[in-house]
Each structure stands twice: as structure tokens, then as C-alpha cells.
N, CA and C atoms as a LAMMPS dump frame, in Angstrom:
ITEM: TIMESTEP
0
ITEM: NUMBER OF ATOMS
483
ITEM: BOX BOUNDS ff ff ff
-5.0000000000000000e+02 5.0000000000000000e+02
-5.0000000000000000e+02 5.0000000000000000e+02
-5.0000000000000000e+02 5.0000000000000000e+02
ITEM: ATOMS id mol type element x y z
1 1 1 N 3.307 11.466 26.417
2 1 2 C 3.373 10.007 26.46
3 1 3 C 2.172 9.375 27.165
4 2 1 N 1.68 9.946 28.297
5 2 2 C 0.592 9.709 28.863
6 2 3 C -0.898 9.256 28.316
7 3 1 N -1.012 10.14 27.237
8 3 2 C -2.066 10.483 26.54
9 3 3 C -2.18 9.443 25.544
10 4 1 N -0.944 9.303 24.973
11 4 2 C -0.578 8.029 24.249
12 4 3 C -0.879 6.764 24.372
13 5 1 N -0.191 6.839 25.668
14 5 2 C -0.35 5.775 26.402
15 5 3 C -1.85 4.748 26.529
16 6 1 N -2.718 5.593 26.703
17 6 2 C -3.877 5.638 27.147
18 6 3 C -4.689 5.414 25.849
19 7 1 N -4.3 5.848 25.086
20 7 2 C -4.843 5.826 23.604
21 7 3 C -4.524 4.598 23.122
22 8 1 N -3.542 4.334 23.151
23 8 2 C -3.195 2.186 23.108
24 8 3 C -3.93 1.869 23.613
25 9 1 N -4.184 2.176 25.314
26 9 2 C -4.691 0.896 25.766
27 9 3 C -6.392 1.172 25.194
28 10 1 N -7.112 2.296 25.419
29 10 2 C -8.551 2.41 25.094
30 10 3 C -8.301 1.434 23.246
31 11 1 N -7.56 1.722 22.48
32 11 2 C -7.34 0.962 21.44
33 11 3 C -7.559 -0.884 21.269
34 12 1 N -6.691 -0.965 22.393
35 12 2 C -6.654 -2.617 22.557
36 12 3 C -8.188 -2.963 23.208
37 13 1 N -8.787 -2.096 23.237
38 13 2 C -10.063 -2.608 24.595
39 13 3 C -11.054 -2.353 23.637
40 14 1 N -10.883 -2.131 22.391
41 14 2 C -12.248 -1.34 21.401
42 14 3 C -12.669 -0.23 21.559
43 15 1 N -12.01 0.606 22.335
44 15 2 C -12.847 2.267 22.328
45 15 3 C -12.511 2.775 21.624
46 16 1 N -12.403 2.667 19.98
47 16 2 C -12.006 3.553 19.236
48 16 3 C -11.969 5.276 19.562
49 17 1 N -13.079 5.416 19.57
50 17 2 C -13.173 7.049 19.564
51 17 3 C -12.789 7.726 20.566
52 18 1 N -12.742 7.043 22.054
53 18 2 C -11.913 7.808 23.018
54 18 3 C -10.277 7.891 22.403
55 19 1 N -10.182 6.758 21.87
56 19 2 C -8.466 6.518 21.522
57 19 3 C -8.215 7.588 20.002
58 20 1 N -9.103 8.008 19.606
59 20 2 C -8.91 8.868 18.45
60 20 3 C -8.535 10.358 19.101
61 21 1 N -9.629 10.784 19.815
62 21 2 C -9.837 11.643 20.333
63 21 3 C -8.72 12.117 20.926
64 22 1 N -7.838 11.053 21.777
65 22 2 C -6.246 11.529 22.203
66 22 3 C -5.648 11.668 21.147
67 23 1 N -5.743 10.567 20.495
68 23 2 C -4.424 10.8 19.633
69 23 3 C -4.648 12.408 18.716
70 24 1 N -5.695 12.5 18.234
71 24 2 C -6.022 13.858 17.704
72 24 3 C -5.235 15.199 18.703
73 25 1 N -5.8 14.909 19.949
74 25 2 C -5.324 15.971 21.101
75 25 3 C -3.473 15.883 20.842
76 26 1 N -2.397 14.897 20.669
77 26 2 C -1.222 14.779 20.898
78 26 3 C -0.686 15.506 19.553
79 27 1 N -1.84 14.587 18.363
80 27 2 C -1.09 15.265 16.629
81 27 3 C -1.516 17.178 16.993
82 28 1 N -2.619 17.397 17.537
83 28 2 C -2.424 18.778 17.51
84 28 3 C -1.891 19.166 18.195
85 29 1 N -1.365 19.35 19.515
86 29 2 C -0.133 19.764 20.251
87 29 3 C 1.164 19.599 19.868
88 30 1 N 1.317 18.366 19.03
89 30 2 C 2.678 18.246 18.448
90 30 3 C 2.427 17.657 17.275
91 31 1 N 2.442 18.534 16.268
92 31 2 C 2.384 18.012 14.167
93 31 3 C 3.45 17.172 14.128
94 32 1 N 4.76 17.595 14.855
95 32 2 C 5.67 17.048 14.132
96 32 3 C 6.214 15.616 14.798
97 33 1 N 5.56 14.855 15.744
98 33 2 C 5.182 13.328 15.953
99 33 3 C 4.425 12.803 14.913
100 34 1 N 6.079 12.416 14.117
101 34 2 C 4.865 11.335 12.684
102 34 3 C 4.431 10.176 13.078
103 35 1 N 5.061 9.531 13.994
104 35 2 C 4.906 8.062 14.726
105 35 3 C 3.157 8.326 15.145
106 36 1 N 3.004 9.19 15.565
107 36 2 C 1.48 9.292 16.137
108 36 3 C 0.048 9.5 15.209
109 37 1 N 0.958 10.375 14.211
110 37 2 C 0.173 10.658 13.156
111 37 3 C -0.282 9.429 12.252
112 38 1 N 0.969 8.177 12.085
113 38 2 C 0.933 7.165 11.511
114 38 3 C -0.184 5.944 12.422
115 39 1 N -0.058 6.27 13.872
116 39 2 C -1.023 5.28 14.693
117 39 3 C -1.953 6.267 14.527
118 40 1 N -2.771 7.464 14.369
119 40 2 C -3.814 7.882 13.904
120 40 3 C -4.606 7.548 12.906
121 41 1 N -3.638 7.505 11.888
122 41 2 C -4.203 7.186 10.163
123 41 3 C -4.766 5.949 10.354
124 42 1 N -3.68 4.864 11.11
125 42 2 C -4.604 3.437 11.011
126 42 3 C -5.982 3.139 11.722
127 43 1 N -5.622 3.8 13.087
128 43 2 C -7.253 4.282 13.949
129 43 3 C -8.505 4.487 13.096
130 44 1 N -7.918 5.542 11.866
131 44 2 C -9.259 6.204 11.213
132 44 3 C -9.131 4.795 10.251
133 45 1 N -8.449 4.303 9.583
134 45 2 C -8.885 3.77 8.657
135 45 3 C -9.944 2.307 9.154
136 46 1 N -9.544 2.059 10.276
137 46 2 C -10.254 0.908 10.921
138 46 3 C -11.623 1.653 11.414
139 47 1 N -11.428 2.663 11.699
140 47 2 C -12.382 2.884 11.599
141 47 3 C -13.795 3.507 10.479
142 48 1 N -13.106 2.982 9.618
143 48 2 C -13.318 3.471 8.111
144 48 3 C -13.419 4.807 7.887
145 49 1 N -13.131 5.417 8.248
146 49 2 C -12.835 6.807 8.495
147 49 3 C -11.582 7.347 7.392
148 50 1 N -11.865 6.777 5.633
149 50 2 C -11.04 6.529 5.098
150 50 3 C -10.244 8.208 4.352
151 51 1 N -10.936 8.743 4.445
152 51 2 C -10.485 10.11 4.122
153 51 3 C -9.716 10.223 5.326
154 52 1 N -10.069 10.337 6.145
155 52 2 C -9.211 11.43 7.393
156 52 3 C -8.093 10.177 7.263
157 53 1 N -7.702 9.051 7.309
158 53 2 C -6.808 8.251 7.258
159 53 3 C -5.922 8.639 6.334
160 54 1 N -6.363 9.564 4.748
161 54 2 C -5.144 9.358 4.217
162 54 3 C -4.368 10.605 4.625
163 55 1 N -4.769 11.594 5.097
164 55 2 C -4.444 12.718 5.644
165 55 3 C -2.807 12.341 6.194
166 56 1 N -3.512 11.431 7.644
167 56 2 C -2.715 11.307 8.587
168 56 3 C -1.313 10.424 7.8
169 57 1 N -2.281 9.211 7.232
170 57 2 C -1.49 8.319 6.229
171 57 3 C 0.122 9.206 5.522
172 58 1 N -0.543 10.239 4.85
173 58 2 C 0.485 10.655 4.279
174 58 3 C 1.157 11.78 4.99
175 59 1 N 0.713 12.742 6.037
176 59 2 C 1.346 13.333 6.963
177 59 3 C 2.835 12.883 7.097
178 60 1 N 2.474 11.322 7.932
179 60 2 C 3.387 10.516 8.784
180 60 3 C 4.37 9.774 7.358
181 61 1 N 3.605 9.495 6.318
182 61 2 C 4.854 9.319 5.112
183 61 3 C 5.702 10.14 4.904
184 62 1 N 5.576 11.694 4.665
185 62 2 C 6.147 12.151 4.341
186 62 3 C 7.473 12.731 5.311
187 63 1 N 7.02 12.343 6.822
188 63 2 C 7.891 12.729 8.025
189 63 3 C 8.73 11.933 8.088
190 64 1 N 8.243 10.864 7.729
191 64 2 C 8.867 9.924 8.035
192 64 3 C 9.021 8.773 6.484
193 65 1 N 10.503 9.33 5.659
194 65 2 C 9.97 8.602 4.327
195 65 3 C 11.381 7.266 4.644
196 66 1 N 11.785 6.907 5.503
197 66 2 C 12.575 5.803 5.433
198 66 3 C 11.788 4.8 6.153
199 67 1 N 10.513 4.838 6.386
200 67 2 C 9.612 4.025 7.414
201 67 3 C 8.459 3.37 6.073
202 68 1 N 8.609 2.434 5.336
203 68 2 C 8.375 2.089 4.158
204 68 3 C 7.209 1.438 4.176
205 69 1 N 6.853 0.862 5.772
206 69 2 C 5.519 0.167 6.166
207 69 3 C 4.449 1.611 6.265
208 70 1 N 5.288 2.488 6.425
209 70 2 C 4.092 3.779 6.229
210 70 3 C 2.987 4.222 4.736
211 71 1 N 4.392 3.658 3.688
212 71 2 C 3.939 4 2.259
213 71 3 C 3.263 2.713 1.823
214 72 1 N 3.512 2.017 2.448
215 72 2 C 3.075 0.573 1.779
216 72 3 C 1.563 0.779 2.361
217 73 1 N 1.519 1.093 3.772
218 73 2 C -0.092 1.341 4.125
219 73 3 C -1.162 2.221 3.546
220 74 1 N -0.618 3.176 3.505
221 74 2 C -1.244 4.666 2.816
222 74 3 C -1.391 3.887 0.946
223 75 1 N -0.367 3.542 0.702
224 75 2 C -0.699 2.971 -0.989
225 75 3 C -2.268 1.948 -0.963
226 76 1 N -2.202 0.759 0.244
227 76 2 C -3.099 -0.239 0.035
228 76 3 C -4.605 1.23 0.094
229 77 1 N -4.631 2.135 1.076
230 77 2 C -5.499 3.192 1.212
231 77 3 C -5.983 3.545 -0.186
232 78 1 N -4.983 4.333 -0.47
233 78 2 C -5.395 4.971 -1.805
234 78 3 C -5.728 4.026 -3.121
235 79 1 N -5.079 2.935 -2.823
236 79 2 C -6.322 2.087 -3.951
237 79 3 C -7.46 1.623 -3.593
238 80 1 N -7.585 1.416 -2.639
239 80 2 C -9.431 0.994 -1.951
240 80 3 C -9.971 2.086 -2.034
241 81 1 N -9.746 3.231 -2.408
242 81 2 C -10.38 4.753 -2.483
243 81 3 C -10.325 4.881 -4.181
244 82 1 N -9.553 3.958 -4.854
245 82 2 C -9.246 4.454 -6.959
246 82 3 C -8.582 5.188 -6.944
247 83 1 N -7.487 6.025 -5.963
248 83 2 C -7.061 6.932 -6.384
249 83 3 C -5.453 5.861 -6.518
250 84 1 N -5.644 5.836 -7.654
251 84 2 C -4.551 4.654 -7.894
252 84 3 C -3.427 5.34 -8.607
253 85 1 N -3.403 6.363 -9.134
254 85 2 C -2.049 6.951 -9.498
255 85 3 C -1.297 7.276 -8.529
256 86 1 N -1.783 7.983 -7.58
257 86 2 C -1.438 7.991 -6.051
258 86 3 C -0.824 6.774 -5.309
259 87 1 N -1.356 5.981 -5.217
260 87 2 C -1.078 4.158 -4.85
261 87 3 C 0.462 3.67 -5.279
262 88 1 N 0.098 4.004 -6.708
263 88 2 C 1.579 3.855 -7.685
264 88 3 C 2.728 4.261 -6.828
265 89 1 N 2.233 5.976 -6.46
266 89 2 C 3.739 6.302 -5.986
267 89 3 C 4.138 6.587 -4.863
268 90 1 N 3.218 5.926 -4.428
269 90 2 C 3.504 5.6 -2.807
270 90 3 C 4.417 4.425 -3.351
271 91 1 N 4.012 2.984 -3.469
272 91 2 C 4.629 2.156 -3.391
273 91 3 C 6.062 2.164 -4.576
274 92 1 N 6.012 3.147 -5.519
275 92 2 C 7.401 2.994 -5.613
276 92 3 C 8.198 4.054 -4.547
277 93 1 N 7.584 4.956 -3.867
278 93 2 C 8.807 5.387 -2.619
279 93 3 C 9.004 4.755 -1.845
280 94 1 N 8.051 3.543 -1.325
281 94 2 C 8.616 2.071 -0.719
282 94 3 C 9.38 1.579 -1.075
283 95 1 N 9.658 1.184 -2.324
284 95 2 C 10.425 0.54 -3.418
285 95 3 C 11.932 1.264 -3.641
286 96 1 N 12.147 2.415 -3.626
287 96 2 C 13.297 3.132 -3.802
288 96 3 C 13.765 3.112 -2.467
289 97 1 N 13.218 2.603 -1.286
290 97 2 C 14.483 2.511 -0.081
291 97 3 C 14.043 0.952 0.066
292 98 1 N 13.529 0.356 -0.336
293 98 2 C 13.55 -1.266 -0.041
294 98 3 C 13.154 -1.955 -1.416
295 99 1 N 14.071 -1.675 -2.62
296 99 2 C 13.864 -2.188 -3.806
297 99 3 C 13.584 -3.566 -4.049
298 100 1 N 13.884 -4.177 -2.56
299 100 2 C 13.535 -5.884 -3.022
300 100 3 C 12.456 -6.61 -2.252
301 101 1 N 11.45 -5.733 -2.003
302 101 2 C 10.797 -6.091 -0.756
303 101 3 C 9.509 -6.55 -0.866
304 102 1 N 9.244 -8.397 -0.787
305 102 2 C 8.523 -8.931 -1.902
306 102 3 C 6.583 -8.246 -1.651
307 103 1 N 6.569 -8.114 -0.181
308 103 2 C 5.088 -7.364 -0.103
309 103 3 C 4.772 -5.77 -1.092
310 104 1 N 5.445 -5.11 -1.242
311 104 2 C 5.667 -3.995 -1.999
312 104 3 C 5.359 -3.863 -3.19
313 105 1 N 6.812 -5.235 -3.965
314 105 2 C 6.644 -5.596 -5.469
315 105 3 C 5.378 -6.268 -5.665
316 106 1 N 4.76 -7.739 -4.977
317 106 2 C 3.485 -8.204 -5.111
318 106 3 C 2.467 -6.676 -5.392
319 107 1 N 2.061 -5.934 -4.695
320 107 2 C 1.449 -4.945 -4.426
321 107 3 C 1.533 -3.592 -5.971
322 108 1 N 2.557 -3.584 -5.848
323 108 2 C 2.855 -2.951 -7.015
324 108 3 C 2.166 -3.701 -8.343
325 109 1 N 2.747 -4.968 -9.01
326 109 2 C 2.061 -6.039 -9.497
327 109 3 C 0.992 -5.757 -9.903
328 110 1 N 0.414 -6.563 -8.951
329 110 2 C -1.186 -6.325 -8.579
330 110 3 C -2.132 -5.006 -9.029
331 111 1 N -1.331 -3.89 -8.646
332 111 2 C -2.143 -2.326 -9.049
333 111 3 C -1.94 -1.905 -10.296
334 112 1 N -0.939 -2.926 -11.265
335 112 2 C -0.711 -2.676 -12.295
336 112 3 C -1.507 -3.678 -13.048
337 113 1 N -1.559 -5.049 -12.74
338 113 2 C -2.671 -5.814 -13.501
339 113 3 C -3.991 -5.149 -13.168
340 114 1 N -4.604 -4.775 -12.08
341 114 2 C -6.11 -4.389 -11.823
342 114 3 C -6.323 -3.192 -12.688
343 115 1 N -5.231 -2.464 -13.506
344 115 2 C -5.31 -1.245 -14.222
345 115 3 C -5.08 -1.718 -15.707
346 116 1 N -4.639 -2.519 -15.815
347 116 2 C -5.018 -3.63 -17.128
348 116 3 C -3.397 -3.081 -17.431
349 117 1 N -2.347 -3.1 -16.985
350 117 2 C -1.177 -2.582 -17.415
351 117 3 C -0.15 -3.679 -17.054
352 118 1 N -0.471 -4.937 -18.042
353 118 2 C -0.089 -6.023 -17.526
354 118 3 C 1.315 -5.793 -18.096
355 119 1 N 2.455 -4.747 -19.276
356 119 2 C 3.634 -5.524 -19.871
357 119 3 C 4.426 -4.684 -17.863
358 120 1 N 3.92 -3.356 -17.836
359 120 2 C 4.437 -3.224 -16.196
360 120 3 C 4.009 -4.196 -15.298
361 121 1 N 3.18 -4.852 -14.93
362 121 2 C 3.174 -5.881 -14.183
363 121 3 C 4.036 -7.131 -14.237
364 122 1 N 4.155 -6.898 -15.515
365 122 2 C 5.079 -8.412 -15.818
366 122 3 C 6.86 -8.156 -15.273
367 123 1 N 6.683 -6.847 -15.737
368 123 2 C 8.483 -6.31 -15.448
369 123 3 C 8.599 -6.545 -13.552
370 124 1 N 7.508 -6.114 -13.312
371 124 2 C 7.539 -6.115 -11.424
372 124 3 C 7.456 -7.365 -11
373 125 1 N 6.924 -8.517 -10.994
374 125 2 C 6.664 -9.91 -11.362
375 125 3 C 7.69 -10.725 -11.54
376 126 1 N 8.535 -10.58 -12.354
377 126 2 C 9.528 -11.046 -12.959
378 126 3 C 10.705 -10.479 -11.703
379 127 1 N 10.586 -9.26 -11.738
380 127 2 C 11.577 -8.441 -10.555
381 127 3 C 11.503 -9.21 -9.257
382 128 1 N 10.321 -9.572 -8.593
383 128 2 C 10.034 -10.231 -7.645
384 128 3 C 10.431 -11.592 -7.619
385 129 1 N 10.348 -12.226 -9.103
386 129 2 C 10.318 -13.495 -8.875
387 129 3 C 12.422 -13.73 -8.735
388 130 1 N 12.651 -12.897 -9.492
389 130 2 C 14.406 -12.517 -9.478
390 130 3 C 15.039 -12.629 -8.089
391 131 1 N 14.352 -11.632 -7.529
392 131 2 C 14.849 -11.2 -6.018
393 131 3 C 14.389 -12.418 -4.864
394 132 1 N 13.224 -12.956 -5.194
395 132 2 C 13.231 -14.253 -4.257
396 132 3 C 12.441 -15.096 -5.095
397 133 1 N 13.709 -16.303 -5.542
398 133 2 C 13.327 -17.173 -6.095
399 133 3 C 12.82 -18.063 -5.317
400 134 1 N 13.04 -17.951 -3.864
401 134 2 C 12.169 -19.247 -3.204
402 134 3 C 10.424 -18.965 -3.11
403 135 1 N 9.918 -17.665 -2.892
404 135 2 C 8.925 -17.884 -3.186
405 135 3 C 8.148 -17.694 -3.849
406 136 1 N 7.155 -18.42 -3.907
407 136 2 C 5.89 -19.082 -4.817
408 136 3 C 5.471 -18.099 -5.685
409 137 1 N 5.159 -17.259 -4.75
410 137 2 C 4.05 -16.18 -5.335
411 137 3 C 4.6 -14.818 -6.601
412 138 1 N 6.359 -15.118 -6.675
413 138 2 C 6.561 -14.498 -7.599
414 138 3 C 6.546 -15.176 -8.894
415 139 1 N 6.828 -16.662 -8.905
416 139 2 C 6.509 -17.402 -9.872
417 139 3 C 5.452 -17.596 -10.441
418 140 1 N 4.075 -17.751 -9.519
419 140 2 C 2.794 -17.365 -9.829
420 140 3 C 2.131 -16.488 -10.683
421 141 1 N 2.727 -15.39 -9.832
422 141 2 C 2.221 -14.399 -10.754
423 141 3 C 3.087 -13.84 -12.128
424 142 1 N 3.747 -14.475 -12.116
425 142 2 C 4.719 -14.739 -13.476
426 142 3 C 4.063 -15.532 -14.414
427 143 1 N 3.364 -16.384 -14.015
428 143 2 C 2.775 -17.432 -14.923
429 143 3 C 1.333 -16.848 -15.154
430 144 1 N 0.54 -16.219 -14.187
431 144 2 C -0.483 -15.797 -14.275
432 144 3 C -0.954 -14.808 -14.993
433 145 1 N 0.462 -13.515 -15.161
434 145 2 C 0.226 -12.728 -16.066
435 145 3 C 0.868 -13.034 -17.449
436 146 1 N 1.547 -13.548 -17.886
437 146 2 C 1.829 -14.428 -19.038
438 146 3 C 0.913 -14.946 -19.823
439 147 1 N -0.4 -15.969 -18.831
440 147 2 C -1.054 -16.28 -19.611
441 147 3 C -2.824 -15.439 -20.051
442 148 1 N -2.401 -14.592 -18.91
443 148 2 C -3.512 -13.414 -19.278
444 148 3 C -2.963 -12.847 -20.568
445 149 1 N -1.671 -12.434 -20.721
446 149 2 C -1.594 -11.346 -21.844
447 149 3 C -1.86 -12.378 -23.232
448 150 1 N -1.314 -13.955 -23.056
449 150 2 C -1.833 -15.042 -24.259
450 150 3 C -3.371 -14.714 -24.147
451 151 1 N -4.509 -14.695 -22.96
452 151 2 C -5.491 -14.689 -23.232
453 151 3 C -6.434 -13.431 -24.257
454 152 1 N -5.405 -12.084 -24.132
455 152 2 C -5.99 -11.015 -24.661
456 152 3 C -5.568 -10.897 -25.896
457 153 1 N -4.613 -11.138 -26.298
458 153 2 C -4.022 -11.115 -28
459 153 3 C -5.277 -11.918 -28.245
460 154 1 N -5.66 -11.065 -29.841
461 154 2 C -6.824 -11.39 -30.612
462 154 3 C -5.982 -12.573 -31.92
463 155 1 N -6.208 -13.568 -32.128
464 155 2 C -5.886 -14.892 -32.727
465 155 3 C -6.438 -14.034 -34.363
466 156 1 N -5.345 -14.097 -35.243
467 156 2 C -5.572 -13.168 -36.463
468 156 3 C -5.631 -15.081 -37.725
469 157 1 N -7.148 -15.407 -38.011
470 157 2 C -7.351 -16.407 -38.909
471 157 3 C -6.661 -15.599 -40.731
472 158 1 N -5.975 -17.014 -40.995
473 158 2 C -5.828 -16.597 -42.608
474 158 3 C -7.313 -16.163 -43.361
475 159 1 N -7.359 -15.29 -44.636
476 159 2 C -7.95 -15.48 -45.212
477 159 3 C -7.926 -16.507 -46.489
478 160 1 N -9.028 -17.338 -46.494
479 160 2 C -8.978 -18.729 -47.179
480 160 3 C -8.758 -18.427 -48.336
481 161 1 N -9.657 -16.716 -49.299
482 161 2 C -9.29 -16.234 -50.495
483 161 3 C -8.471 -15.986 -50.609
């Protein structure tokens, strides 16, 4: 706890790398602290240190798979890296213990329009906009991918002969 301890605070003060350096020392004395492994992954990733982040990233997911802010983090990871099939299923194991959980579904959405896989985006979209009709942003993007998929259908002219 000590070590920990200490690793917060060098954290809050900007010393990244002293605060890595513990936390590294605690994940190797004890693997099976996912909580630590999970404040590791974010350490590295701030510190762009984006490989060793997903390591830890998914370490601490998999220790810990009812902790859904774990998969949701490690997913935003693995798409800033393309490894977006990966991304996918992170955030649906977010999704299968918090099926209505509008940062997740947005997210999901989103990795499905940026992959041009707008009729799944629309189903997640629609899901979102279902589950909370008060906000905005599922309606949005309800309307937004709607009129993308009007924008990509090719307009078929009669022939005049």
C-alpha cells in the first residue's frame, strides 16, 4: 500500500516515471492486483506509452471483467492504435454487463461508422436512442447516420431510350 501510495501522490505532482516505476515494482510482486495493473495501463497510456498500456489495459480487464470502465478504456486504446476488431470486443464485454450504458453504446456507434459499417451503427444508435430518450446525442446520431447512408446510395436515373 505504501508504494502505492506514493505512486498517487508522485502521479498527482507530474512525476510520471517515478510513479511508473512503483507501480511496475507492486504489479511485479503481486500480478494478481488488477486495480494496480488498471492504474498502470492509464500511467503508460498518458504517458503515451501506448503498447505497454494495452498490456496492463487488458491484464486488469480480464481480472477484473465486471469493472466495465476498464473495457471501455482499453477499447478507446485499441482504436487509437486500428486495432479495431479488438475495440469491438472490448466494448461489447462492456455492453454485456451494462447493456444500456449510453458512453459504451455512443462508442460502439462511432467504431462502427469510422469502419464504414453504418446498417450496425444504426442498430446501436437507435439502441441508445431507445434506452435514453432524454438524451440528445442518441437522437443525433440517429439522424446523422440515416442521412449518411441517404448520402451513399447511388441515385439510379431512368433511361430516356
Amino acid at each position: 500500500p505504501a508504494k502505492v501510495n506514493l505512486a498517487m501522490l508522485y502521479n498527482a505532482q507530474g512525476k510520471k516515471d517515478p510513479a511508473e516505476m512503483l507501480l511496475r515494482e507492486v504489479v511485479e510482486e503481486h500480478p494478481d492486483l488488477y486495480d494496480i495493473k488498471y492504474s498502470l495501463g492509464l500511467l503508460l497510456a498518458e504517458k503515451k506509452s501506448f503498447d505497454d498500456a494495452v498490456i496492463y489495459l487488458g491484464d486488469a480487464a480480464a481480472g477484473l471483467p465486471q469493472r466495465t470502465r476498464i473495457q471501455y478504456n482499453l477499447a478507446l486504446l485499441l482504436k487509437q492504435l486500428n486495432r479495431n476488431a479488438e475495440a469491438e470486443t472490448a466494448l461489447n464485454r462492456a455492453l454485456t454487463v451494462e447493456p444500456n450504458n449510453p458512453d459504451y453504446l455512443y462508442a460502439l456507434a462511432v467504431l462502427y461508422m469510422e469502419r464504414n459499417r453504418l446498417d450496425d451503427a444504426l442498430k446501436v444508435a437507435v439502441r441508445l436512442r431507445e434506452a435514453h430518450p432524454e438524451l440528445a446525442m442518441g437522437h443525433d446520431l440517429v439522424n446523422y447516420i440515416n442521412s449518411s447512408m441517404t448520402r451513399e446510395k447511388p441515385t439510379i436515373k431512368a433511361d430516356p431510350g
